[in-house]
N, CA, C and O atoms as a GROMACS GRO file, in nm:
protein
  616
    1UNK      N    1  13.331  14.837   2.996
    1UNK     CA    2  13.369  14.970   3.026
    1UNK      C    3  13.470  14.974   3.141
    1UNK      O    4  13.575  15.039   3.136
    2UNK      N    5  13.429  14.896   3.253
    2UNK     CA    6  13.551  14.887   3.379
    2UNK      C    7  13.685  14.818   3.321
    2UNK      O    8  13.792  14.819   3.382
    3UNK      N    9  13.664  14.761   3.200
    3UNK     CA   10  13.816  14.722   3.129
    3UNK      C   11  13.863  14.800   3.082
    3UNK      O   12  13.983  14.817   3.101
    4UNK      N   13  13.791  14.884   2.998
    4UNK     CA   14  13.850  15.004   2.920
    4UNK      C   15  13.914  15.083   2.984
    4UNK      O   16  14.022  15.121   2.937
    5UNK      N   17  13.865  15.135   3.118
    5UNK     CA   18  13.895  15.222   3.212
    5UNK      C   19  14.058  15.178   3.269
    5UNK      O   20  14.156  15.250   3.253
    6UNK      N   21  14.061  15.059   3.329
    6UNK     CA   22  14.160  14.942   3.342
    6UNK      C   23  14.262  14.968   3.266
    6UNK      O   24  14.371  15.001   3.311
    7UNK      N   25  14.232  14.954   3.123
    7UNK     CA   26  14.367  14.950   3.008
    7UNK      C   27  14.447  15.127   3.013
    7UNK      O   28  14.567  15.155   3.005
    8UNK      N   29  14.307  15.236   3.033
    8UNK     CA   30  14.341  15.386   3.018
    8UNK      C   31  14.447  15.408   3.150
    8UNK      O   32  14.541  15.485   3.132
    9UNK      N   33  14.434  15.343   3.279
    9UNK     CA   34  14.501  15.370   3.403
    9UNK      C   35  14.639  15.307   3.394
    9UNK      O   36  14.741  15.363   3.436
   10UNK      N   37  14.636  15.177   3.334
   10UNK     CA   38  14.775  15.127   3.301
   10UNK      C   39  14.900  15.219   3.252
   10UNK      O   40  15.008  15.252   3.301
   11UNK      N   41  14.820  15.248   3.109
   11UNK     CA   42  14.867  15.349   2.999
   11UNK      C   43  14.933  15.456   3.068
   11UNK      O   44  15.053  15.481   3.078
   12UNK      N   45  14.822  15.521   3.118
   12UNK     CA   46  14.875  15.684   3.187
   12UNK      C   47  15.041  15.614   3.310
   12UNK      O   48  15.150  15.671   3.324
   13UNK      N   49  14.994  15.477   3.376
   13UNK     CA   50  15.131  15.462   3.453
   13UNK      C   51  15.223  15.430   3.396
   13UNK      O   52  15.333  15.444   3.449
   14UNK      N   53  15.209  15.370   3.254
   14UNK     CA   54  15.324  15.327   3.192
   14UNK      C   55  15.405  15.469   3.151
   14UNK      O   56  15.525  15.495   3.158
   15UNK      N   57  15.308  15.535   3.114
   15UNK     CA   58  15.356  15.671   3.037
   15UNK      C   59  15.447  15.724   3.140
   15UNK      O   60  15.562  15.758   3.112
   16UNK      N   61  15.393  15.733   3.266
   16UNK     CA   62  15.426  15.866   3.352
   16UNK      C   63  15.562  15.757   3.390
   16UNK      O   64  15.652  15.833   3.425
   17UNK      N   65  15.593  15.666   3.395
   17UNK     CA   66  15.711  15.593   3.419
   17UNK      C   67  15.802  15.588   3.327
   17UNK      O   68  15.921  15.564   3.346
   18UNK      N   69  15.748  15.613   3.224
   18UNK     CA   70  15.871  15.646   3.062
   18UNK      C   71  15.872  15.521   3.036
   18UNK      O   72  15.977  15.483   2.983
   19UNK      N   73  15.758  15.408   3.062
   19UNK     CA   74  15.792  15.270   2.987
   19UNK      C   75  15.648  15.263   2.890
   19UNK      O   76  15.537  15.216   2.914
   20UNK      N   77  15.710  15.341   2.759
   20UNK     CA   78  15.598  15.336   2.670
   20UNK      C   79  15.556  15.241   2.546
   20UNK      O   80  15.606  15.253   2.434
   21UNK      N   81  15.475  15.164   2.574
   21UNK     CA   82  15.437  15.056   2.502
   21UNK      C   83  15.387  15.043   2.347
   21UNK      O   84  15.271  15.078   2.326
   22UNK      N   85  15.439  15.012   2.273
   22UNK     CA   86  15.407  15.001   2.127
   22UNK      C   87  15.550  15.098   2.061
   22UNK      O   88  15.669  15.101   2.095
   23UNK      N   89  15.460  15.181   1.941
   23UNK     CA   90  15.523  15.219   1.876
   23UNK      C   91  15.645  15.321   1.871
   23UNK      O   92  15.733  15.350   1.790
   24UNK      N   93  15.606  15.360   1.999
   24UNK     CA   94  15.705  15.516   2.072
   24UNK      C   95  15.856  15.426   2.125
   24UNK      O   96  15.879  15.305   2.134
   25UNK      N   97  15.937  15.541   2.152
   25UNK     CA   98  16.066  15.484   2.150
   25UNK      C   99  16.053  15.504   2.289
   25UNK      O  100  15.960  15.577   2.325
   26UNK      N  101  16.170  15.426   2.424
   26UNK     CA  102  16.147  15.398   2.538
   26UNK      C  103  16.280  15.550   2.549
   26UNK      O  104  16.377  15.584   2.481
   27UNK      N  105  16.206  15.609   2.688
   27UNK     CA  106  16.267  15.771   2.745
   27UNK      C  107  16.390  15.725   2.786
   27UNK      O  108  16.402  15.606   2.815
   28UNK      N  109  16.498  15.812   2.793
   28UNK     CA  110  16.652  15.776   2.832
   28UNK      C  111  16.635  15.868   2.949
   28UNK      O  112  16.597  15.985   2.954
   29UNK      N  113  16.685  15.756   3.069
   29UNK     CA  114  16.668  15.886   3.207
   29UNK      C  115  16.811  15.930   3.207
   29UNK      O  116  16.921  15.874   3.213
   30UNK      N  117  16.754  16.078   3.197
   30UNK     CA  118  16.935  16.126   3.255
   30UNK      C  119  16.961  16.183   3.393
   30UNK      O  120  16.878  16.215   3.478
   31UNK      N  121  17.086  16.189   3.398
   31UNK     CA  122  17.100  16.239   3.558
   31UNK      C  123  17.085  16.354   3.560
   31UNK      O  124  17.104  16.404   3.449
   32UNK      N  125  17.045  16.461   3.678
   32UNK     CA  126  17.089  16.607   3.657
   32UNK      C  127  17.229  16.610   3.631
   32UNK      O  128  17.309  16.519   3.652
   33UNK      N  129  17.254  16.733   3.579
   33UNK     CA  130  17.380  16.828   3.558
   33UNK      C  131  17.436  16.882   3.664
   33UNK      O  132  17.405  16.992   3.710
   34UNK      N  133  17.560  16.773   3.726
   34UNK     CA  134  17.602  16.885   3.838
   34UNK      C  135  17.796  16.940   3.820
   34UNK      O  136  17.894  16.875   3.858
   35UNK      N  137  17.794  17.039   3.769
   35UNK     CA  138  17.901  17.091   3.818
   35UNK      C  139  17.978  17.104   3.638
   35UNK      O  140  17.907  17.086   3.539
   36UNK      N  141  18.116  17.134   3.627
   36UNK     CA  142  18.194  17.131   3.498
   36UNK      C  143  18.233  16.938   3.508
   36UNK      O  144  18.281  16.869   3.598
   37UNK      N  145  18.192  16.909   3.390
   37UNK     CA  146  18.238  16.780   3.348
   37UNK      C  147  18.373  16.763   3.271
   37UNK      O  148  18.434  16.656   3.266
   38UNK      N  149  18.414  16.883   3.209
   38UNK     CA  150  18.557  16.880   3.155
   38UNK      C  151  18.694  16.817   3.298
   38UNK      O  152  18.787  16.737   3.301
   39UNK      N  153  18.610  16.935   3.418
   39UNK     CA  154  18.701  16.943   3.554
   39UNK      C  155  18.651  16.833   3.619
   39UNK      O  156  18.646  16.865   3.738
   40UNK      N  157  18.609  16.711   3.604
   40UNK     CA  158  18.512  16.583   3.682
   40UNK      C  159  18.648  16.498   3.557
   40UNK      O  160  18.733  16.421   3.602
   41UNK      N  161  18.642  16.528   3.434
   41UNK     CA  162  18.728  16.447   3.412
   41UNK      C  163  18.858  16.414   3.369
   41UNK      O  164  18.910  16.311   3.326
   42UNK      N  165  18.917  16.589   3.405
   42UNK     CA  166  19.066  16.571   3.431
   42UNK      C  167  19.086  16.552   3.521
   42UNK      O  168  19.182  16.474   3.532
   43UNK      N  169  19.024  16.600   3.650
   43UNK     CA  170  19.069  16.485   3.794
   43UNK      C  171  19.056  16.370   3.814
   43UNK      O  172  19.115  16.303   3.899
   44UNK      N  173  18.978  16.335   3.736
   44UNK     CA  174  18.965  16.119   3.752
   44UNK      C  175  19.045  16.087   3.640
   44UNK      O  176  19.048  15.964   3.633
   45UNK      N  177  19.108  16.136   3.554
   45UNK     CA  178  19.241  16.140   3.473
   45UNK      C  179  19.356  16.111   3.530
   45UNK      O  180  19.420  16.007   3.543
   46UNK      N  181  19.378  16.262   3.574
   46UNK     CA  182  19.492  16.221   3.732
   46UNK      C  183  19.501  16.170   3.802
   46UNK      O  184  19.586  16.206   3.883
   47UNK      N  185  19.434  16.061   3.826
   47UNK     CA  186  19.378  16.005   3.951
   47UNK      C  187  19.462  15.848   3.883
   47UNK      O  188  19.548  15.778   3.939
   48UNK      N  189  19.410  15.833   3.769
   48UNK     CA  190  19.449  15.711   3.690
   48UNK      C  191  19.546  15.722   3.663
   48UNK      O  192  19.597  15.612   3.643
   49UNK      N  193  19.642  15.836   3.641
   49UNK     CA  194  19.730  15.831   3.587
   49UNK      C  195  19.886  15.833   3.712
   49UNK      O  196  20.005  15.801   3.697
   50UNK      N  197  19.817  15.880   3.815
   50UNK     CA  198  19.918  15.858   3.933
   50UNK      C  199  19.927  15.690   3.944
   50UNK      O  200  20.037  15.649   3.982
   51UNK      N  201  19.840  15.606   3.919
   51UNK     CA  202  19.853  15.453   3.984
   51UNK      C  203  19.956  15.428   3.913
   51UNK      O  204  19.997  15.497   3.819
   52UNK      N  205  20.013  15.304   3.966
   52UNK     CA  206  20.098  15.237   3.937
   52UNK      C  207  20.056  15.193   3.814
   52UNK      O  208  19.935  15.201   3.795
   53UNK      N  209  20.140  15.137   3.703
   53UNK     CA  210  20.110  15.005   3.605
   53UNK      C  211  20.083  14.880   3.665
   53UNK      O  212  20.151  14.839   3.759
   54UNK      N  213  19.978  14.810   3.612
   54UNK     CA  214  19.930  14.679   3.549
   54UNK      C  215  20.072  14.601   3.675
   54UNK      O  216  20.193  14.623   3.684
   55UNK      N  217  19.994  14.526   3.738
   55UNK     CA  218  20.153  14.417   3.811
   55UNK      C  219  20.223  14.341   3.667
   55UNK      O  220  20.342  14.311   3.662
   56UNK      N  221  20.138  14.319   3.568
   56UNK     CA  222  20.237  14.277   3.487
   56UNK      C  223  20.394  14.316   3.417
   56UNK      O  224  20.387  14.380   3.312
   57UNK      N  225  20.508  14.287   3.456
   57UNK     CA  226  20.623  14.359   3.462
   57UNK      C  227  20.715  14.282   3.323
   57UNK      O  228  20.736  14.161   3.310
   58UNK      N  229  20.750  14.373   3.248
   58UNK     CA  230  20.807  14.305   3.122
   58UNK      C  231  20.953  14.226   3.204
   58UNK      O  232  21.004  14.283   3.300
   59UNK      N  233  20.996  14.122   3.162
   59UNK     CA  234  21.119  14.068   3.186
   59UNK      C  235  21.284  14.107   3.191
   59UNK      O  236  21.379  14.072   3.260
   60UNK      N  237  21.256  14.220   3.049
   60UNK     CA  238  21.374  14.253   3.026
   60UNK      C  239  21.414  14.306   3.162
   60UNK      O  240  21.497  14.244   3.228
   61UNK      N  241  21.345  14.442   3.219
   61UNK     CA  242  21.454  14.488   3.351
   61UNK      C  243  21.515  14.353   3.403
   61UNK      O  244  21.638  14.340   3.404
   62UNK      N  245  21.460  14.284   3.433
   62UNK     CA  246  21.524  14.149   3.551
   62UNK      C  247  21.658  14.110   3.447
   62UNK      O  248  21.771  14.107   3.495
   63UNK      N  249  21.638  14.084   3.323
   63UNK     CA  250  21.746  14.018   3.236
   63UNK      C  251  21.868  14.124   3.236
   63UNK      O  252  21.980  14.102   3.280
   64UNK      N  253  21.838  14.200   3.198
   64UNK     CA  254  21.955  14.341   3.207
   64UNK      C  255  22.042  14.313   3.323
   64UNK      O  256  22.163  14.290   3.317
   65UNK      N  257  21.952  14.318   3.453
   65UNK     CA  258  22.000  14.294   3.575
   65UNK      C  259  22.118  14.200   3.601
   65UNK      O  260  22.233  14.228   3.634
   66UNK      N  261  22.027  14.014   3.564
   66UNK     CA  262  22.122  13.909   3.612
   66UNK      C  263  22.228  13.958   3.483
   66UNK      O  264  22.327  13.897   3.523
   67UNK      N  265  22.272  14.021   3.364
   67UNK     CA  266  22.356  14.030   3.303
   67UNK      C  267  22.442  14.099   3.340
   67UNK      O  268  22.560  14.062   3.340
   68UNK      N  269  22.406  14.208   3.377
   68UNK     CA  270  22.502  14.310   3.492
   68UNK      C  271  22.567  14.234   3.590
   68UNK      O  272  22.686  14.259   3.605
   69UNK      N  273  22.521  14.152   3.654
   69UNK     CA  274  22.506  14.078   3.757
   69UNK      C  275  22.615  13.972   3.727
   69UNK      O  276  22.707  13.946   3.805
   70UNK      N  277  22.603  13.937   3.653
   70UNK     CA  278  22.685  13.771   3.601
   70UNK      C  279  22.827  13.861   3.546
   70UNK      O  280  22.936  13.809   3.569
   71UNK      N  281  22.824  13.994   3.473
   71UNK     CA  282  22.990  14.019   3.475
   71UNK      C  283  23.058  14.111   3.594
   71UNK      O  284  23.169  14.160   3.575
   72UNK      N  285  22.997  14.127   3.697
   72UNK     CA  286  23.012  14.183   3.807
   72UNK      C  287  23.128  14.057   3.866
   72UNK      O  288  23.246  14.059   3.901
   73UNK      N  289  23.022  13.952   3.853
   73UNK     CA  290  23.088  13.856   3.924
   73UNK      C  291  23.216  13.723   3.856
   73UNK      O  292  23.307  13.662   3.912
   74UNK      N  293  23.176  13.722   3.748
   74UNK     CA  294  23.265  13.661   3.631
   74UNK      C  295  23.441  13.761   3.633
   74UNK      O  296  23.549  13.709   3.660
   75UNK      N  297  23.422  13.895   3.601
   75UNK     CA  298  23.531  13.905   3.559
   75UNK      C  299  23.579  14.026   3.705
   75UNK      O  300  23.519  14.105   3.777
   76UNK      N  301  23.739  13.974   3.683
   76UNK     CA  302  23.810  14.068   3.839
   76UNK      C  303  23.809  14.196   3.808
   76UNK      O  304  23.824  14.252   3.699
   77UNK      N  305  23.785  14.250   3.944
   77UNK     CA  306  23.800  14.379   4.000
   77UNK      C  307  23.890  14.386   4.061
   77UNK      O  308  23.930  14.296   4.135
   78UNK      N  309  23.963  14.541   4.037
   78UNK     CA  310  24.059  14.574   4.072
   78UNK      C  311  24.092  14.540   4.245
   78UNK      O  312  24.012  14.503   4.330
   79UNK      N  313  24.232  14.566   4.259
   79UNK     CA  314  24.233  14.592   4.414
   79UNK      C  315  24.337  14.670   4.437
   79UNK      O  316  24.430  14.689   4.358
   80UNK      N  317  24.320  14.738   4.595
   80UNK     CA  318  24.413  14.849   4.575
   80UNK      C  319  24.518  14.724   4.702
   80UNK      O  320  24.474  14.665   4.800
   81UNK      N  321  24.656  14.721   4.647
   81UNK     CA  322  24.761  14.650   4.692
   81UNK      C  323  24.833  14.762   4.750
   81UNK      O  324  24.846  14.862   4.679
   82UNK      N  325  24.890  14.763   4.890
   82UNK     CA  326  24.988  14.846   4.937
   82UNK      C  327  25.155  14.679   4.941
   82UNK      O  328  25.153  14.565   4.986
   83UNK      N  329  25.247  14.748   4.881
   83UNK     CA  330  25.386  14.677   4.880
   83UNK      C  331  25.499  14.810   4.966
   83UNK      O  332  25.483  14.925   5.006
   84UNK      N  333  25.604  14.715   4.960
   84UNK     CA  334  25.710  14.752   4.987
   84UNK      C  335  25.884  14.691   4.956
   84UNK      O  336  25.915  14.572   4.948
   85UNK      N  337  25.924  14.740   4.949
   85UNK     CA  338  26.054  14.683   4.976
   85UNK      C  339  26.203  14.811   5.020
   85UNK      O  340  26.217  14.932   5.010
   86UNK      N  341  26.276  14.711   5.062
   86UNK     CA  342  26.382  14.818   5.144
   86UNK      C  343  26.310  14.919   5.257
   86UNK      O  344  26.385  14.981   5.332
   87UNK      N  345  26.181  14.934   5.269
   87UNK     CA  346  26.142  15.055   5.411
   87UNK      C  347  26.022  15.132   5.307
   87UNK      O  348  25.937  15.207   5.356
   88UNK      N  349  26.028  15.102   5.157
   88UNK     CA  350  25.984  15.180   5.068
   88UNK      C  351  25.859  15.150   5.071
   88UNK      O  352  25.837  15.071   4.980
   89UNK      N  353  25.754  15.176   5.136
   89UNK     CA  354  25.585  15.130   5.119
   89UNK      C  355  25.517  15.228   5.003
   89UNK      O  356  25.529  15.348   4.980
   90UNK      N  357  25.465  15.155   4.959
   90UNK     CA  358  25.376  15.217   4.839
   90UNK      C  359  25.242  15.148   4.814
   90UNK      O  360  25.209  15.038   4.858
   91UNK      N  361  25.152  15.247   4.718
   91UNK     CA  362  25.038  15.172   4.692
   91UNK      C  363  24.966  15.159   4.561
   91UNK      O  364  24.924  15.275   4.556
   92UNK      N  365  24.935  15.121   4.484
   92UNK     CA  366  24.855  15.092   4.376
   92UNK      C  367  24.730  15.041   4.359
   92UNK      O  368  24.673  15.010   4.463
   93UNK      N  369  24.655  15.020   4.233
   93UNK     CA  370  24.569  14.982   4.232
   93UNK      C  371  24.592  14.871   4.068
   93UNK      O  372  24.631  14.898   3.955
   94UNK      N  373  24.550  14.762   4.124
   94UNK     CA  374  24.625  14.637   4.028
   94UNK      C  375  24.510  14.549   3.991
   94UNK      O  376  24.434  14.497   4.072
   95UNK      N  377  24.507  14.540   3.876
   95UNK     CA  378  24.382  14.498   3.750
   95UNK      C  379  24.447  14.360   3.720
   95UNK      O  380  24.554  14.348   3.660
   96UNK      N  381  24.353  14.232   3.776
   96UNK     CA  382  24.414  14.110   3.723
   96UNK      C  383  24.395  14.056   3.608
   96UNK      O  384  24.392  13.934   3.587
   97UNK      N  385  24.379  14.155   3.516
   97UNK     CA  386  24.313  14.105   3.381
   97UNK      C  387  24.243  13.987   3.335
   97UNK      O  388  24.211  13.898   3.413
   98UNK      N  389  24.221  13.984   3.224
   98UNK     CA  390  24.114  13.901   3.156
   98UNK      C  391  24.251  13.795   3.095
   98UNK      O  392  24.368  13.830   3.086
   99UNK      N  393  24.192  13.657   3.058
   99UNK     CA  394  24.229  13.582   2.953
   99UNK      C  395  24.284  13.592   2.857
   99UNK      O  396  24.219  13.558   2.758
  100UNK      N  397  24.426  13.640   2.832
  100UNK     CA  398  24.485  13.729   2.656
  100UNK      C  399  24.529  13.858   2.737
  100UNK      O  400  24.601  13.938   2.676
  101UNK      N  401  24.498  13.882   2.850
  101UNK     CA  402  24.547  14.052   2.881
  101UNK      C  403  24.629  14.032   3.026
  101UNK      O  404  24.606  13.963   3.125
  102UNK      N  405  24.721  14.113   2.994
  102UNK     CA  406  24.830  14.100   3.093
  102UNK      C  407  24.767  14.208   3.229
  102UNK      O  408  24.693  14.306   3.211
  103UNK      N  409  24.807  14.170   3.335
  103UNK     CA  410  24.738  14.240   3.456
  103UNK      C  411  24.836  14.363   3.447
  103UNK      O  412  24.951  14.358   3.404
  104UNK      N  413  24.776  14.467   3.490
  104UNK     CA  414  24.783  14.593   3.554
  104UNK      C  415  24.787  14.684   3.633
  104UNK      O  416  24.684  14.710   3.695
  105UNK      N  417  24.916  14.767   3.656
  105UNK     CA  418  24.907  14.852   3.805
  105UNK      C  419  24.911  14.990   3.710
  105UNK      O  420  24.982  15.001   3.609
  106UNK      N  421  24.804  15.111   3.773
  106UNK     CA  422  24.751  15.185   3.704
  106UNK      C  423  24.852  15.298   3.716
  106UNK      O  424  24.864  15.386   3.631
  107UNK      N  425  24.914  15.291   3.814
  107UNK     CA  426  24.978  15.356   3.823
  107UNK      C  427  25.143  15.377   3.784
  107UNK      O  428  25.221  15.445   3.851
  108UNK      N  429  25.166  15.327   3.698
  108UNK     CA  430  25.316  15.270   3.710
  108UNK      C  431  25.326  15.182   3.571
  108UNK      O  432  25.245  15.104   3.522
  109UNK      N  433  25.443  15.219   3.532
  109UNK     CA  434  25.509  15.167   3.374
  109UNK      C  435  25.547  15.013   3.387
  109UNK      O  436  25.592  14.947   3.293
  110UNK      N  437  25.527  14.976   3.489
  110UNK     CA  438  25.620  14.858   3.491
  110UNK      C  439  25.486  14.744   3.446
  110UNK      O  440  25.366  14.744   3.422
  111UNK      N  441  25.585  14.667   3.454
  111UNK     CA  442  25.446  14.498   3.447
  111UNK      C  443  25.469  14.429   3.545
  111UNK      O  444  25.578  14.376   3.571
  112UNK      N  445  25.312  14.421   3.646
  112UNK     CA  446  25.330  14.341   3.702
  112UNK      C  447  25.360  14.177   3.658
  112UNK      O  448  25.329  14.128   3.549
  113UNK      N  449  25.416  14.116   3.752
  113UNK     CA  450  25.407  13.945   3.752
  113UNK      C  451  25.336  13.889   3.876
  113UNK      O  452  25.431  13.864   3.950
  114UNK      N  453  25.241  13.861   3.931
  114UNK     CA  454  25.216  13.882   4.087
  114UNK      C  455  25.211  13.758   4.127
  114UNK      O  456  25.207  13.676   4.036
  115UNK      N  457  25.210  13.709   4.256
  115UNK     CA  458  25.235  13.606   4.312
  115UNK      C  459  25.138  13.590   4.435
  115UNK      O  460  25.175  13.516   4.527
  116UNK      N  461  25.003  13.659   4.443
  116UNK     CA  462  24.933  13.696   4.547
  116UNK      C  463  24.935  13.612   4.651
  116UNK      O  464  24.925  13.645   4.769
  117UNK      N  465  24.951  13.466   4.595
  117UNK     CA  466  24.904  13.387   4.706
  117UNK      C  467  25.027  13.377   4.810
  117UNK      O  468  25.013  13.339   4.927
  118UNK      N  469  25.140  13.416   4.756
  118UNK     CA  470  25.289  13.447   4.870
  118UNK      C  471  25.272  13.557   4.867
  118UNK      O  472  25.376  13.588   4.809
  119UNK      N  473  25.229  13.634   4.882
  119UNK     CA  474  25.228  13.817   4.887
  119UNK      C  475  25.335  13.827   4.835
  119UNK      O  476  25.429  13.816   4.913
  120UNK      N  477  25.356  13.840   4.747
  120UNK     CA  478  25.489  13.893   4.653
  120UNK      C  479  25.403  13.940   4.502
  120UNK      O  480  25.303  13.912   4.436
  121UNK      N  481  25.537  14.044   4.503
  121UNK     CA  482  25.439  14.118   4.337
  121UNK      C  483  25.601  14.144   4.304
  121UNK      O  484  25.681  14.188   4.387
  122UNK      N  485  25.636  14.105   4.160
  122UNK     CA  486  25.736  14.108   4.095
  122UNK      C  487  25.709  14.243   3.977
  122UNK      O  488  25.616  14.223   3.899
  123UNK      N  489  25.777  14.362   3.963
  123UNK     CA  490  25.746  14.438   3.920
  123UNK      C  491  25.879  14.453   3.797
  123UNK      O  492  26.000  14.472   3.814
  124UNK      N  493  25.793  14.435   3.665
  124UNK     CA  494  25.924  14.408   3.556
  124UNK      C  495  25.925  14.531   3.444
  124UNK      O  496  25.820  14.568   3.391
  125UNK      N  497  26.056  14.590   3.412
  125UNK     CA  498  26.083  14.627   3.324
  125UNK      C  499  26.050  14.638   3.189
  125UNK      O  500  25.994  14.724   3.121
  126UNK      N  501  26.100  14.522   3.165
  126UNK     CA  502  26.073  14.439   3.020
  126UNK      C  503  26.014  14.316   3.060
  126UNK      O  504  26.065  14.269   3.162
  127UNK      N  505  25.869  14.213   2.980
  127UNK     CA  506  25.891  14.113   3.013
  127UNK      C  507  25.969  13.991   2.948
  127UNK      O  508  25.993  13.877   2.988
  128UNK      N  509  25.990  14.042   2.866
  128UNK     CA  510  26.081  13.921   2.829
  128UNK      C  511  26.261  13.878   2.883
  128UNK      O  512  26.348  13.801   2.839
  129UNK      N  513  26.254  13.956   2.978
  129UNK     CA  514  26.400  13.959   3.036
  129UNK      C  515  26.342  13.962   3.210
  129UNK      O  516  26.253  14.028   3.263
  130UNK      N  517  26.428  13.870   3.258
  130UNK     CA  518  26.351  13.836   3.394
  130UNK      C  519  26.488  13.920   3.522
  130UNK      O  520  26.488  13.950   3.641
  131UNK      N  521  26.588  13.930   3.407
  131UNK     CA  522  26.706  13.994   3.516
  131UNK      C  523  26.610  14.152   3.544
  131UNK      O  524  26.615  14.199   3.658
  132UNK      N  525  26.526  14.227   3.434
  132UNK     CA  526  26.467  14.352   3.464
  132UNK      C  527  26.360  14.377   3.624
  132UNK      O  528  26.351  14.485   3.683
  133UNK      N  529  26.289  14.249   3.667
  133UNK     CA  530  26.214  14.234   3.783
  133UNK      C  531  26.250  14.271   3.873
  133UNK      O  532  26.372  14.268   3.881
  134UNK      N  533  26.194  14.314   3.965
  134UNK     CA  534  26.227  14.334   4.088
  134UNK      C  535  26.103  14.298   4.164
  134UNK      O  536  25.989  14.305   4.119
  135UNK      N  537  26.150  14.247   4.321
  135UNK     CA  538  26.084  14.170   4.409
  135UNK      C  539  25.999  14.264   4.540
  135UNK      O  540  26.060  14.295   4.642
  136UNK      N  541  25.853  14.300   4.520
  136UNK     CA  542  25.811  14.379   4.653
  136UNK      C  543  25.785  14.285   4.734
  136UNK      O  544  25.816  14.172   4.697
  137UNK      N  545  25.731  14.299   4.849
  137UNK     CA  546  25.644  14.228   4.902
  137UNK      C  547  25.472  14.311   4.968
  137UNK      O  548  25.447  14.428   4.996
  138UNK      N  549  25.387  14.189   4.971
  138UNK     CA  550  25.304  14.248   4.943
  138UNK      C  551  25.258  14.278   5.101
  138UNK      O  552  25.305  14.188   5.172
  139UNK      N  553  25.205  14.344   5.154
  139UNK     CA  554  25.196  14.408   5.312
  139UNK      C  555  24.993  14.395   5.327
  139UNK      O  556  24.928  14.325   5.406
  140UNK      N  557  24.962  14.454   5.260
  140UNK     CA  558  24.805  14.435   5.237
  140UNK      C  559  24.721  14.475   5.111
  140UNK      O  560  24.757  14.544   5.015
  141UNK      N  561  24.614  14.423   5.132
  141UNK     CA  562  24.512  14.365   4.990
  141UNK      C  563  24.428  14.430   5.020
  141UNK      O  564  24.381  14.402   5.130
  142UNK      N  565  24.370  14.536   4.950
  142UNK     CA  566  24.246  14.590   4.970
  142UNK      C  567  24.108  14.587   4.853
  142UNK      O  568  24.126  14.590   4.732
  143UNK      N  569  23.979  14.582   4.915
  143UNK     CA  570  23.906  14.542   4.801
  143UNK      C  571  23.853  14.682   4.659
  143UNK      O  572  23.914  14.789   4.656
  144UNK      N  573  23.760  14.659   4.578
  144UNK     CA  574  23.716  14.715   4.486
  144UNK      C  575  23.661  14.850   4.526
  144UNK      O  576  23.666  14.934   4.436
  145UNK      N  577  23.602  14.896   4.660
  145UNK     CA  578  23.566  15.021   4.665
  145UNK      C  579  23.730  15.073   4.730
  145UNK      O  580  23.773  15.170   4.667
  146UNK      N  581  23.799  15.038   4.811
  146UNK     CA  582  23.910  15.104   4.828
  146UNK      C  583  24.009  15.155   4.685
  146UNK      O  584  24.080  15.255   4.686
  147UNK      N  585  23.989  15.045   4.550
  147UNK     CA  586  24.049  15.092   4.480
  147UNK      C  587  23.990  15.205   4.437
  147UNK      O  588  24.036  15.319   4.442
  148UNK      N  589  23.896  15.173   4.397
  148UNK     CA  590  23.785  15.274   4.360
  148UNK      C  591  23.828  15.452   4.408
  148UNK      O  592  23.849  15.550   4.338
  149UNK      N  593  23.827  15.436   4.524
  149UNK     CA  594  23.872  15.567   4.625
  149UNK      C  595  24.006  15.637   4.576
  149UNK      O  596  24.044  15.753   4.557
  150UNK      N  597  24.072  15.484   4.563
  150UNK     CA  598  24.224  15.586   4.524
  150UNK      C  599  24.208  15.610   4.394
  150UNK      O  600  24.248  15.718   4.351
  151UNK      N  601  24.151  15.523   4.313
  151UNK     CA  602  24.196  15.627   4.162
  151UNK      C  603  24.102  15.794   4.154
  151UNK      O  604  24.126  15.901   4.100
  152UNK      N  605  24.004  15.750   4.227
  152UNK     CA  606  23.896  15.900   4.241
  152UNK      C  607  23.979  16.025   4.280
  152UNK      O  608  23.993  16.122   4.205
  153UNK      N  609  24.016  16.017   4.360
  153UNK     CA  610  24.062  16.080   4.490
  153UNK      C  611  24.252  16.087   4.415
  153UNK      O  612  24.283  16.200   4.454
  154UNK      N  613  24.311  16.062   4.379
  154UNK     CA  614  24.441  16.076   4.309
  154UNK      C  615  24.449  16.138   4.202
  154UNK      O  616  24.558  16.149   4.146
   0.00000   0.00000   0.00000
């Protein structure tokens, strides 16, 4: 009888604990209910959705980049050249072209022939006739944002 009693006191604690033994299904504890759960989980929405992405970073941006990068530096940029000759100072902006393409002053019909490394810029008519040239000299060399400025700004 003090066993029986024993097994009945178990029972009632198992019960009152929701850990019910045998055939009954075990109680699901829930939490109370506090507050709107729709508004609990569009703010932890937003919350996720402000972070940054994953550190994992796809490659392409970087590749785009060094490609930008590699014809930045591969092919010439303009420069803005101030010449003169006879008292006559002037200025342009002169494109040393590519491989197959004859260089360029943007301003002006003529063709250059240039000679940078003597500061001389031979400015021709026609090129196939060398009597058409005429001889500036070159006074100063300015870089890619100065050209930049004058064609903007002109």
């Amino acid at each position: 009888m003090a066993n029986n009693l024993n097994k009945q006191k178990k029972q009632q604690k198992a019960q009152l604990l929701g850990q019910v033994k045998g055939k009954h299904k075990a109680r699901i504890k829930r939490t109370p209910h506090k507050g709107n759960l729709t508004f609990e989980k569009s703010a932890s929405e937003s919350t996720t959705q402000n972070l940054p992405p994953s550190s994992r970073k796809s490659p392409t941006k970087w590749i785009v980049l060094g490609v930008i990068m590699l014809i930045a530096l591969v092919f010439p940029k303009p420069k803005l050249i101030t010449y003169e000759k006879l008292g006559l100072v002037s200025q342009s902006v002169y494109w040393g072209g590519l491989p197959g393409i004859d260089p360029v002053l943007f301003d002006s019909n003529l063709h250059p022939r240039p000679a940078l490394e003597r500061d001389t810029l031979y400015l021709c008519a026609d090129l196939n006739n060398p009597d058409s040239c005429q001889k500036y000299q070159i006074i100063e060399q300015n870089g890619f944002i100065s050209a930049l400025k004058k064609l903007i700004l002109d």
